[in-house]
N, CA and C atoms as an extended XYZ file, in Angstrom:
546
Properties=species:S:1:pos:R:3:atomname:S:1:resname:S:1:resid:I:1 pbc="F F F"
N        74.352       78.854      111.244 N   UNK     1
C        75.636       79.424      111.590 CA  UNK     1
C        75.431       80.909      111.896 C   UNK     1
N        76.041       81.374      112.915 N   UNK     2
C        75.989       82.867      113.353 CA  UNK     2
C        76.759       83.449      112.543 C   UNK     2
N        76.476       84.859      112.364 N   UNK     3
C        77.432       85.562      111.347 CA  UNK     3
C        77.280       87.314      112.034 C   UNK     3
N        78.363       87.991      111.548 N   UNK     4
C        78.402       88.993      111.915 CA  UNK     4
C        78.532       90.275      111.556 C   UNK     4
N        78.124       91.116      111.570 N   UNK     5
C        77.946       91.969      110.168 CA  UNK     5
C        79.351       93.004      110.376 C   UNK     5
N        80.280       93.141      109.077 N   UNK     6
C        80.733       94.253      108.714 CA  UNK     6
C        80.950       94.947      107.797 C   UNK     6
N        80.682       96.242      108.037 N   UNK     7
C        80.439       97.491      107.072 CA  UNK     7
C        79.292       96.976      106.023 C   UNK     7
N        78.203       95.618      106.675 N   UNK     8
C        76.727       96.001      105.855 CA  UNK     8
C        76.934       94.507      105.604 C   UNK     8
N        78.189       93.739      105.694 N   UNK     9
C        78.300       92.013      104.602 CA  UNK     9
C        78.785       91.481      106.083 C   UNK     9
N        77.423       90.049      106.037 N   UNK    10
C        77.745       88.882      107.052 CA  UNK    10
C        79.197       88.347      107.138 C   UNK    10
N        79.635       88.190      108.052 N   UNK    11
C        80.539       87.667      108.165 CA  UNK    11
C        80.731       86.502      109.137 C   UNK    11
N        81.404       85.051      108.574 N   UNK    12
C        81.041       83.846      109.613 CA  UNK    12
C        82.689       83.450      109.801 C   UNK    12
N        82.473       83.972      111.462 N   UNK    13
C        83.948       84.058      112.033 CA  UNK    13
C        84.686       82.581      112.368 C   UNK    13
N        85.786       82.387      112.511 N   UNK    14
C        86.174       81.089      111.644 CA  UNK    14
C        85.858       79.831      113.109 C   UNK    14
N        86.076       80.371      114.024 N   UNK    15
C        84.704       79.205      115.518 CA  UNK    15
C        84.147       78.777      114.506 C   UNK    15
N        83.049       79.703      114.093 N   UNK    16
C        81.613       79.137      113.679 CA  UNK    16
C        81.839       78.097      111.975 C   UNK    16
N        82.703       78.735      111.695 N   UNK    17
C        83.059       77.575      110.216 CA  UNK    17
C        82.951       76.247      110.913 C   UNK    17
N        83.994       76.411      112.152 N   UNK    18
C        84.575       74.921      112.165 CA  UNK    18
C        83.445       74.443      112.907 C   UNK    18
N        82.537       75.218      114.072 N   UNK    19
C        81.282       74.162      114.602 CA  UNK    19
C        80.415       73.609      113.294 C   UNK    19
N        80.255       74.409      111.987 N   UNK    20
C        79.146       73.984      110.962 CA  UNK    20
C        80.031       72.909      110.519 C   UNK    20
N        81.711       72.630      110.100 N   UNK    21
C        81.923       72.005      109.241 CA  UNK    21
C        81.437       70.350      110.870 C   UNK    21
N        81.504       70.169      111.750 N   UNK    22
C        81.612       69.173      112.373 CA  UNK    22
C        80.383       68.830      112.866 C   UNK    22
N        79.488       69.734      112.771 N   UNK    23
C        78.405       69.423      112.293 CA  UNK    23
C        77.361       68.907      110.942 C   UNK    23
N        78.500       69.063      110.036 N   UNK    24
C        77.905       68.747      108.518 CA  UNK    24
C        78.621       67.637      108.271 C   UNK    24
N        79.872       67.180      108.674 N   UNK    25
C        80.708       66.018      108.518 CA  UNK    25
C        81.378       65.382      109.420 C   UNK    25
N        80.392       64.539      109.990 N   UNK    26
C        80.704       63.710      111.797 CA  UNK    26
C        81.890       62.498      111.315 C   UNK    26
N        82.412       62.527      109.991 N   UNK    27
C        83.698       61.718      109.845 CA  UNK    27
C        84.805       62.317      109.458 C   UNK    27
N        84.545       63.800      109.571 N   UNK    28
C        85.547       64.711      108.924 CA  UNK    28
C        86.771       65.530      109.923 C   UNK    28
N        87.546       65.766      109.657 N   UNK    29
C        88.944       65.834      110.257 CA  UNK    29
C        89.574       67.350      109.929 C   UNK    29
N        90.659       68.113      110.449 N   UNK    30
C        90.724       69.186      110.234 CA  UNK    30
C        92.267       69.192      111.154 C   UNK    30
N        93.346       69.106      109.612 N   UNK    31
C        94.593       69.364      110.141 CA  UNK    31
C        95.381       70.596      110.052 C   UNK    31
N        96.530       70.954      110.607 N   UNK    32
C        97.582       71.641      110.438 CA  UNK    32
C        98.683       71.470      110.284 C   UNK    32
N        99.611       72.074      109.472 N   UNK    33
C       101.340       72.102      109.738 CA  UNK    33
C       101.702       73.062      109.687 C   UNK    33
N       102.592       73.335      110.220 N   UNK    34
C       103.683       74.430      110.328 CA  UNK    34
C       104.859       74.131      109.046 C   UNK    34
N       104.709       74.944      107.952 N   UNK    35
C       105.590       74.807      106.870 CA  UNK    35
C       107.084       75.933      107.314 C   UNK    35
N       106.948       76.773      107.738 N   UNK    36
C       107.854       77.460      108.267 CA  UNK    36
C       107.609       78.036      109.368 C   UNK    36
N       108.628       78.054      109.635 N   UNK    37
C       108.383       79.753      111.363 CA  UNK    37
C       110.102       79.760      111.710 C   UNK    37
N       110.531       80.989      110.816 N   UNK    38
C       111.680       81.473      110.948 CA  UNK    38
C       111.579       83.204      111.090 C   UNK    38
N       112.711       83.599      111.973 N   UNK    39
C       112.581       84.972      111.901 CA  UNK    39
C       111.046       85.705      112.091 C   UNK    39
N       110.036       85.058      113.135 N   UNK    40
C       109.056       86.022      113.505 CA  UNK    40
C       107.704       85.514      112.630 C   UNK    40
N       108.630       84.784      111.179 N   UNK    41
C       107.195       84.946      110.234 CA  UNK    41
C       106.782       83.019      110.358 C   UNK    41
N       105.798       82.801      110.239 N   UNK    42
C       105.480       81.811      110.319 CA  UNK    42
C       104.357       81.407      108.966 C   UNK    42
N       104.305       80.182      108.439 N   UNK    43
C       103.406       79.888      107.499 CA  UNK    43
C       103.014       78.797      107.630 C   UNK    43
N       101.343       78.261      107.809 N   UNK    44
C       101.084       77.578      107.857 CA  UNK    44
C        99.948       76.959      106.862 C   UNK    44
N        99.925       75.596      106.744 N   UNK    45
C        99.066       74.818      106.038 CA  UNK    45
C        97.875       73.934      106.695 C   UNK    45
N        96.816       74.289      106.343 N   UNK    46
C        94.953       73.399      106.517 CA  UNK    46
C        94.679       72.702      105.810 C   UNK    46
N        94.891       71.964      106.311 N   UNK    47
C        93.977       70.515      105.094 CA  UNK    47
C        92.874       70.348      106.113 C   UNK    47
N        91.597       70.506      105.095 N   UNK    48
C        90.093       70.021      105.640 CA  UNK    48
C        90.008       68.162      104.668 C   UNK    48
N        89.572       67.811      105.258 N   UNK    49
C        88.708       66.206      104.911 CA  UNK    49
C        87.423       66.403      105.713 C   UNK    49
N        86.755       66.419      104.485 N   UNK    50
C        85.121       65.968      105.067 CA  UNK    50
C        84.809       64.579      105.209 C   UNK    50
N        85.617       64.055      104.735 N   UNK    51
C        85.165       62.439      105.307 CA  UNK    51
C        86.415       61.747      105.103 C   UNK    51
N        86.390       61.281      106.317 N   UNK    52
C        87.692       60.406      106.326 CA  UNK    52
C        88.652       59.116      105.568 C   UNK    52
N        86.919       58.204      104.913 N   UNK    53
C        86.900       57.442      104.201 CA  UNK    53
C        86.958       57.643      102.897 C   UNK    53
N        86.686       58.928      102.379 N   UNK    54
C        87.663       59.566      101.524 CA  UNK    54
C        88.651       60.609      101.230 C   UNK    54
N        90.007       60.196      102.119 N   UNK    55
C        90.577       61.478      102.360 CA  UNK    55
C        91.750       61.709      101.042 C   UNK    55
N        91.309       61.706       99.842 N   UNK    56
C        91.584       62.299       98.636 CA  UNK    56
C        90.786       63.540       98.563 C   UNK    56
N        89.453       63.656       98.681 N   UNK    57
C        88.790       64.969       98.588 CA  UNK    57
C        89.168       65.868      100.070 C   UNK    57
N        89.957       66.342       99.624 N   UNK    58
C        90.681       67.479      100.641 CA  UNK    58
C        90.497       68.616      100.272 C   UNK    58
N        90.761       69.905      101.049 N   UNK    59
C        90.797       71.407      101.015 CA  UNK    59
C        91.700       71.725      101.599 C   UNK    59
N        92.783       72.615      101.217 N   UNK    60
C        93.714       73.215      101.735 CA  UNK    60
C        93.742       74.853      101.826 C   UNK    60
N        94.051       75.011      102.934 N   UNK    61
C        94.470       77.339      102.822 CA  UNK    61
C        95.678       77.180      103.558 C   UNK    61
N        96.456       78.265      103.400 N   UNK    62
C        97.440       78.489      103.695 CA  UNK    62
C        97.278       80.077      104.262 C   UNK    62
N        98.263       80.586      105.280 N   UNK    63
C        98.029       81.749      105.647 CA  UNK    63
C        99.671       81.496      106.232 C   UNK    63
N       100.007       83.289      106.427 N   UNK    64
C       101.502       83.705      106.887 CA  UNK    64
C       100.841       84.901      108.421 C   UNK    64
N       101.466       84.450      108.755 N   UNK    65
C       101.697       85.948      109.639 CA  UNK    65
C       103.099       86.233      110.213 C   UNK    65
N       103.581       88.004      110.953 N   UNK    66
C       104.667       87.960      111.084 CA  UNK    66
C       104.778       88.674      113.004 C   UNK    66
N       105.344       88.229      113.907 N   UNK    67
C       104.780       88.313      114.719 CA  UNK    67
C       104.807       89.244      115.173 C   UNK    67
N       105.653       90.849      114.640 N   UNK    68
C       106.176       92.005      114.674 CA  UNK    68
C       105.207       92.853      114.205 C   UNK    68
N       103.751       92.465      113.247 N   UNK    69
C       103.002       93.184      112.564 CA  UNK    69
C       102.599       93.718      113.265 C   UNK    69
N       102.613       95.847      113.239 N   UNK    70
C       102.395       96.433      113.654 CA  UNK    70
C       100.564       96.797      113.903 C   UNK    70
N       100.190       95.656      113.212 N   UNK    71
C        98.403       96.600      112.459 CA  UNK    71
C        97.452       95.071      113.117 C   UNK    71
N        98.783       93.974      113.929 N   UNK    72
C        97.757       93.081      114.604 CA  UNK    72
C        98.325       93.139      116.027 C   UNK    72
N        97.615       93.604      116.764 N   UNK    73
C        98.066       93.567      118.290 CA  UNK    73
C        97.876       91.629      119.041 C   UNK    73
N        97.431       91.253      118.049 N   UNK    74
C        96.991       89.435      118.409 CA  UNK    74
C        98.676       88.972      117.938 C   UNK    74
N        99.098       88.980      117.261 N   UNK    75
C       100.392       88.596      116.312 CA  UNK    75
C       101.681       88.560      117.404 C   UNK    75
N       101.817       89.961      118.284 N   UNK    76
C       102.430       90.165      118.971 CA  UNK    76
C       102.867       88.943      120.462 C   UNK    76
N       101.523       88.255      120.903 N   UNK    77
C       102.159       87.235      121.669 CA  UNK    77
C       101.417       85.787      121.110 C   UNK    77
N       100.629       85.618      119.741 N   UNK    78
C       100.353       84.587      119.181 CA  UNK    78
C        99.779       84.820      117.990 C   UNK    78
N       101.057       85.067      117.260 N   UNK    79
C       100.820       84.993      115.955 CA  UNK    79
C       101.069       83.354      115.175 C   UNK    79
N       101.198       82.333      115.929 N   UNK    80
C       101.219       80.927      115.207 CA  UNK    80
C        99.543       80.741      115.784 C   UNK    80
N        99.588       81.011      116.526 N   UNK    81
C        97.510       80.556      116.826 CA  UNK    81
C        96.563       81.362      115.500 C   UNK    81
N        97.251       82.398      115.416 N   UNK    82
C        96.507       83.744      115.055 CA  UNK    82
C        96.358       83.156      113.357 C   UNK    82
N        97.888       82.785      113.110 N   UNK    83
C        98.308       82.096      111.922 CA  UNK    83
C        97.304       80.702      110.781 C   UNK    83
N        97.449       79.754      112.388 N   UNK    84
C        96.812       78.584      112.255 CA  UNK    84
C        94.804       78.570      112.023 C   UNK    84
N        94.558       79.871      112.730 N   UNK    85
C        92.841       79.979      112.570 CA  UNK    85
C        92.609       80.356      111.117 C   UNK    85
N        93.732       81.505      110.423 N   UNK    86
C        93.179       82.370      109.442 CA  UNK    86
C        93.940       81.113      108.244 C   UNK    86
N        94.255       79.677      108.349 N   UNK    87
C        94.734       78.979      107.499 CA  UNK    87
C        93.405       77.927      107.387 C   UNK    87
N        92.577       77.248      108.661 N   UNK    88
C        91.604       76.696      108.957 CA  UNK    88
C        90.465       77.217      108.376 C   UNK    88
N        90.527       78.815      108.657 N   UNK    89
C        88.995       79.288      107.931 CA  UNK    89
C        89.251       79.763      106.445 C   UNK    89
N        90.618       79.189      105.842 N   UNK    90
C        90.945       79.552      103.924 CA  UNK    90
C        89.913       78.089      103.830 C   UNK    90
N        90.767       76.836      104.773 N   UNK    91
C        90.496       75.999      103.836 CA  UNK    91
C        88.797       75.691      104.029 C   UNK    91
N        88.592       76.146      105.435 N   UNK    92
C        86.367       75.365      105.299 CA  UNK    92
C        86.305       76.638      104.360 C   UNK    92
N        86.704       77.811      103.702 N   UNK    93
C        86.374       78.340      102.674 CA  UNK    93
C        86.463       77.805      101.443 C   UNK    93
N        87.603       77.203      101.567 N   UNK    94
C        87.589       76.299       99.829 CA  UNK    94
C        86.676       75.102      100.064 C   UNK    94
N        86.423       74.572      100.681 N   UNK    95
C        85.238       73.304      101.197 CA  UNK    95
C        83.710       74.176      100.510 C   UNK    95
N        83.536       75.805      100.973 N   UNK    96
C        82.339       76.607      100.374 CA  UNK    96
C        81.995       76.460      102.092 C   UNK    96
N        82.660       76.686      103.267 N   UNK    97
C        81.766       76.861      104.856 CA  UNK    97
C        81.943       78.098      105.111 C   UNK    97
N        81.415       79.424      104.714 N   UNK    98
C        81.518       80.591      105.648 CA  UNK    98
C        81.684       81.177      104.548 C   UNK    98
N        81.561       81.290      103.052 N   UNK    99
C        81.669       82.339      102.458 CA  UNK    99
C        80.905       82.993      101.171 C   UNK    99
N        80.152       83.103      102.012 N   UNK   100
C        78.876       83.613      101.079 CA  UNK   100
C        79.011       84.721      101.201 C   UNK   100
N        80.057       85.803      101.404 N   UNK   101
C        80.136       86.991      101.431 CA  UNK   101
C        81.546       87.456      100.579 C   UNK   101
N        82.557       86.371      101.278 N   UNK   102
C        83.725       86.636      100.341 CA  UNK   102
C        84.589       85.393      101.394 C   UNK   102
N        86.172       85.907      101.021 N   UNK   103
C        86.680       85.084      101.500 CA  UNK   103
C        87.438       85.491      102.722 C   UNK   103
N        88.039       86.651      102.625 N   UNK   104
C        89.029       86.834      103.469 CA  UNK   104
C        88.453       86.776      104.768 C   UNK   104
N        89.669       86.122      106.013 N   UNK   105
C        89.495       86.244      107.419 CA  UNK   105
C        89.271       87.699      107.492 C   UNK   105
N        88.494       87.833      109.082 N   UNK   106
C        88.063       88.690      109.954 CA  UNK   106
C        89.249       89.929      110.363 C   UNK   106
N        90.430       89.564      110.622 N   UNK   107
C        91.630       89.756      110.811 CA  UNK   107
C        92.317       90.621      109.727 C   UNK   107
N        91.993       89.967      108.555 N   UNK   108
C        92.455       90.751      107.134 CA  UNK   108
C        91.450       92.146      106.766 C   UNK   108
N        90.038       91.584      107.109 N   UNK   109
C        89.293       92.937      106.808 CA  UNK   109
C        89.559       93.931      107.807 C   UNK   109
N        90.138       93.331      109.176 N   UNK   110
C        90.021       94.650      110.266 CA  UNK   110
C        91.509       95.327      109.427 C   UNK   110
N        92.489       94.687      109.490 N   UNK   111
C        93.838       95.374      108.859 CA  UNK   111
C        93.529       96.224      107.292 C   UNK   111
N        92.062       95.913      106.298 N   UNK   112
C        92.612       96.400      105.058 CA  UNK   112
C        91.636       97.760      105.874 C   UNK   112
N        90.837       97.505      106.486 N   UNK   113
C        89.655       99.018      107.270 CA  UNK   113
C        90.932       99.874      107.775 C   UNK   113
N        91.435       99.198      109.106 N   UNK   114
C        92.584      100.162      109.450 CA  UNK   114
C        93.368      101.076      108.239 C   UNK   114
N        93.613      100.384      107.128 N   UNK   115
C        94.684      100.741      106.031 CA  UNK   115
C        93.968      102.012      105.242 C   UNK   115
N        92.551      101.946      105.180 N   UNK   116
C        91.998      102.553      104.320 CA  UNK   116
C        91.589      103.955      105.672 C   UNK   116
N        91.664      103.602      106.621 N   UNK   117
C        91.458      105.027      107.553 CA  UNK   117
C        92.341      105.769      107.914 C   UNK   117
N        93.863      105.180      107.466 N   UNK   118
C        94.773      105.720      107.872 CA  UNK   118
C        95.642      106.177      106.662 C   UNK   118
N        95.219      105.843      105.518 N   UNK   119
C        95.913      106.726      103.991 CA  UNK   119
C        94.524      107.219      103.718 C   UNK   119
N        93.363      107.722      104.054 N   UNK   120
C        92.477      108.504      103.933 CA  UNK   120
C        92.610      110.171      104.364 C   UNK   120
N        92.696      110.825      103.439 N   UNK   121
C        93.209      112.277      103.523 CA  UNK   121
C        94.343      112.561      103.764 C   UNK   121
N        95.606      111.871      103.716 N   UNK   122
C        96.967      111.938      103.348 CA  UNK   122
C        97.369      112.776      102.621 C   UNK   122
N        98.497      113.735      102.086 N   UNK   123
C        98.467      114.549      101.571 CA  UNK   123
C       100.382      114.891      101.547 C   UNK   123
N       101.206      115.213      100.575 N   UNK   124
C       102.512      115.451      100.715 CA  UNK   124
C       102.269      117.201      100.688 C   UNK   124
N       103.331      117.534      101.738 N   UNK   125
C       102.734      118.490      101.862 CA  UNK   125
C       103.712      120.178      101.158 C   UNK   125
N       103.977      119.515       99.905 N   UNK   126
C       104.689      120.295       98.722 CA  UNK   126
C       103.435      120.318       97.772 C   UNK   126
N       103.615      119.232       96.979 N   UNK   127
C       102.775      119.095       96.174 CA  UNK   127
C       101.314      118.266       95.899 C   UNK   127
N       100.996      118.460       97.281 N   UNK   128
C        99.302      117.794       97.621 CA  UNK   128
C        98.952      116.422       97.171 C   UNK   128
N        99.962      116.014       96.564 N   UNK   129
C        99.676      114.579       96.389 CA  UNK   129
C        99.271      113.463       97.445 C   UNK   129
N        98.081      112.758       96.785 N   UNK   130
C        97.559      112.042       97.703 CA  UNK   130
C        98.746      110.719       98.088 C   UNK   130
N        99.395      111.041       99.771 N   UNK   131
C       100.473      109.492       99.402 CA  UNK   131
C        99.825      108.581      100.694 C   UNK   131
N       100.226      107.295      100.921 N   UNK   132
C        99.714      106.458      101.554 CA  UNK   132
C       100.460      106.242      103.294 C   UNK   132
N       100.065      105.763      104.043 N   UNK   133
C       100.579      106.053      105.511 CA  UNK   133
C       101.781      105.696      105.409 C   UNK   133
N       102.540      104.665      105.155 N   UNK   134
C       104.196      104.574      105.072 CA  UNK   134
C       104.840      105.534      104.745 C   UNK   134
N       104.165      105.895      103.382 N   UNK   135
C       105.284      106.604      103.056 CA  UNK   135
C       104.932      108.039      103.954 C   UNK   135
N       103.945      108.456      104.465 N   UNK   136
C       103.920      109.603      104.815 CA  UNK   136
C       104.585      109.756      106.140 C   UNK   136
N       104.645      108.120      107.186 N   UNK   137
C       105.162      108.124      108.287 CA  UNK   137
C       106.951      108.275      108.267 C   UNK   137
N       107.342      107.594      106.995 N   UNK   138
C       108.499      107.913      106.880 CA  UNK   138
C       109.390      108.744      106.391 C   UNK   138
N       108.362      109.686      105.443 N   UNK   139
C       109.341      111.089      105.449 CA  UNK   139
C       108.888      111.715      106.600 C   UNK   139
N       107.886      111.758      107.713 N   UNK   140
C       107.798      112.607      108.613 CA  UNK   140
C       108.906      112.123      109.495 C   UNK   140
N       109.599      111.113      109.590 N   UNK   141
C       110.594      110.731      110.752 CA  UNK   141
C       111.925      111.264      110.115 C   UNK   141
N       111.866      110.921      108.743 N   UNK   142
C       113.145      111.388      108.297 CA  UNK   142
C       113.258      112.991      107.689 C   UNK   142
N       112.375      113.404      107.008 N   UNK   143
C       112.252      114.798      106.445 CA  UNK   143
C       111.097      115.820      107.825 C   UNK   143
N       110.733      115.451      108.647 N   UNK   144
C       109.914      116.177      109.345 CA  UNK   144
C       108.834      116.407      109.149 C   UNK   144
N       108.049      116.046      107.852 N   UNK   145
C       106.887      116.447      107.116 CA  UNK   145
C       106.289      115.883      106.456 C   UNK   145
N       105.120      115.052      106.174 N   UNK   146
C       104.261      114.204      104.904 CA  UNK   146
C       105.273      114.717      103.562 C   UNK   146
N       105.542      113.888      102.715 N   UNK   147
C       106.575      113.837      101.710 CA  UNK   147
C       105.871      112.983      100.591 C   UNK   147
N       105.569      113.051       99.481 N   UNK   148
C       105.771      112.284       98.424 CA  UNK   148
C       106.806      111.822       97.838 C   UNK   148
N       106.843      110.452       97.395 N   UNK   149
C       108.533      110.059       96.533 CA  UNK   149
C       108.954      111.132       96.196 C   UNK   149
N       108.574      111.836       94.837 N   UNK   150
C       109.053      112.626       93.812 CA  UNK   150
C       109.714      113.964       94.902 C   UNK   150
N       108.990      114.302       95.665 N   UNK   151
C       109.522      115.604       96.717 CA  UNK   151
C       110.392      115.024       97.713 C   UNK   151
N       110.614      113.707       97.949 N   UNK   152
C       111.764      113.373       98.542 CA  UNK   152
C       112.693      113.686       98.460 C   UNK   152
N       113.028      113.294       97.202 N   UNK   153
C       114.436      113.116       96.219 CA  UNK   153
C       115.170      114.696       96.214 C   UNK   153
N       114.009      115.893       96.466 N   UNK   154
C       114.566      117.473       96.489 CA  UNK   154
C       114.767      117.899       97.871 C   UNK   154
N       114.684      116.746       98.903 N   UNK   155
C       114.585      117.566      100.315 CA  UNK   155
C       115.692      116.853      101.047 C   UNK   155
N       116.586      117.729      101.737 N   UNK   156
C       117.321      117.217      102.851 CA  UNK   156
C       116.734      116.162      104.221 C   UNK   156
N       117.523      115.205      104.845 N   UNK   157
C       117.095      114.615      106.246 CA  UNK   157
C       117.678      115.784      107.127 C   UNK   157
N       116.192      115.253      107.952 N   UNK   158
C       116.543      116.567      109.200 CA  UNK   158
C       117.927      116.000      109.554 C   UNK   158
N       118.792      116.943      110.331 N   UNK   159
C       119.950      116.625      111.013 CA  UNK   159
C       120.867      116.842      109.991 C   UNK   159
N       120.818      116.948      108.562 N   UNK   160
C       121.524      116.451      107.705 CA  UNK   160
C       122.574      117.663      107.375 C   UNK   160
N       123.694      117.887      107.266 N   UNK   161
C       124.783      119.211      106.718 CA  UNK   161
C       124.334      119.489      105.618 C   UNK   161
N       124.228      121.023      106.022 N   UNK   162
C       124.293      122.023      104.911 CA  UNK   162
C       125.064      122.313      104.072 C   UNK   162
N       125.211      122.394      102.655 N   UNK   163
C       126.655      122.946      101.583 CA  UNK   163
C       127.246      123.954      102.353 C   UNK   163
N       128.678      124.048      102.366 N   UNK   164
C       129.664      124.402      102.961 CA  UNK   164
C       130.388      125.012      101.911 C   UNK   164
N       130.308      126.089      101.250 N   UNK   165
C       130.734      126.958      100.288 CA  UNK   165
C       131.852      127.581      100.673 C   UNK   165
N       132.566      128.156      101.584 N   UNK   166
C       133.640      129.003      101.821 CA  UNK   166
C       134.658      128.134      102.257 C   UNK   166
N       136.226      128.280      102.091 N   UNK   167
C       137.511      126.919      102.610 CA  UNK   167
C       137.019      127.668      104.024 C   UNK   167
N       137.095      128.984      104.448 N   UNK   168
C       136.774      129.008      105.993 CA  UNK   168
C       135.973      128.190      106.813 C   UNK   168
N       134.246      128.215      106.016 N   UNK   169
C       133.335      126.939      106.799 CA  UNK   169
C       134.049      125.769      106.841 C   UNK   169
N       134.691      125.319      105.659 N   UNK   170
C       134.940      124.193      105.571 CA  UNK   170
C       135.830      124.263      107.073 C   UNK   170
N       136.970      124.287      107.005 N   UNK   171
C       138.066      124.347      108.128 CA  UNK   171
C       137.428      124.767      109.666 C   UNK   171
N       136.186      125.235      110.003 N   UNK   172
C       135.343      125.558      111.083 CA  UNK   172
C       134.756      124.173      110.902 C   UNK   172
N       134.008      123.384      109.869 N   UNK   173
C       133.197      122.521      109.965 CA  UNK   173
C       133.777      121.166      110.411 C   UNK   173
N       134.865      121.051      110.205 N   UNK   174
C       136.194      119.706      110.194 CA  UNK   174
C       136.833      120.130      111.413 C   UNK   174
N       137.342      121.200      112.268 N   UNK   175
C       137.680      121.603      113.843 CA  UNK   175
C       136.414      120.976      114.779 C   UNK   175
N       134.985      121.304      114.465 N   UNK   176
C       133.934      121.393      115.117 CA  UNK   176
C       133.830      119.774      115.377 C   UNK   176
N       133.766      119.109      114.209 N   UNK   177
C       133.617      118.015      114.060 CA  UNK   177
C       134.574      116.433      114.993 C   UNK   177
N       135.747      117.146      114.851 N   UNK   178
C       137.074      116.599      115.249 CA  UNK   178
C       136.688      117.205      116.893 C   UNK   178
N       136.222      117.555      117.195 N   UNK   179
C       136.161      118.015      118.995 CA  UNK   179
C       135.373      117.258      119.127 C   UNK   179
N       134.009      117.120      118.242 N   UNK   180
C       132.993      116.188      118.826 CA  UNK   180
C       132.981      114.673      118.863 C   UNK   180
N       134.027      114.153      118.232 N   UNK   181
C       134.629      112.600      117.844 CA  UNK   181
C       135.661      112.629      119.300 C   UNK   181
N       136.372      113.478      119.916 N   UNK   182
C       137.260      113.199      120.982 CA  UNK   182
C       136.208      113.562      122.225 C   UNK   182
């Protein structure tokens, strides 16, 4: 079986599972179902049988994908294919075909690499806390700036009104307002 190296550990991409498993079991079978696919996300189920004549000894994986996931550009116009491979290569993994390195699909290690290059040197930029890409993408959309929880909670959203201390602002702020609604 061909394998492919990342970051130093073989990796046997899930093609090559399924040419070894049909090559190791010329009576063996390799199904799918679709247990859900609502709203984008889809979940599906692998049952492996290595031999047909006993199809009690089965292997099953299961895998989800959602077809909106920003971190798989495959998901976007086939995430039930994308779905159905990374459910096929759980189960020739529970069978023991392709994982002498570990388990997870090809797909999962490129997304946890992406994850780890992109909350790598993150930083809130009050109190230097190391925070992770969400959260840093979303106080920069909403606060303007890498944000930690805790420094959230003390900072205004951009756009957001300022305290209005004097009845004058007030009565300027409620005229201003009332022009911009008509």
């Amino acid at each position: 079986m061909k394998s492919i190296n990342i970051k130093g550990k073989e990796y046997y991409e899930v093609h090559q599972r399924i040419l070894e498993f049909h090559k190791l079991y010329k009576n063996g079978c390799i199904k799918t179902k679709i247990l859900s696919n609502e709203d984008g996300v889809v979940l599906i189920k692998a049952t492996v049988i290595p031999d047909m004549s006993n199809p009690e000894r089965c292997f099953y994986g299961h895998a989800s994908e959602w077809q909106e996931d920003t971190k798989s550009l495959v998901n976007a116009t086939s995430h039930i294919e994308n779905c159905e491979t990374s459910a096929v290569g759980r189960a020739l993994g529970m069978l023991g075909i392709g994982i002498d390195t570990g388990f997870a699909s090809k797909d999962e290690i490129d997304i946890a690499n992406r994850k780890q290059t992109m909350n790598s040197g993150l930083q809130c930029s009050k109190c230097k806390k190391k925070i992770s890409f969400p959260i840093s993408k979303y106080s920069k959309e909403r606060y303007g700036k890498p944000l930690c929880m805790k420094c959230q909670k003390d900072e205004k959203p951009k756009g957001a009104p300022t305290e209005i201390s004097k009845k004058e602002d007030v009565d300027n702020a409620v005229e201003q307002a009332s022009k911009e609604v008509k």
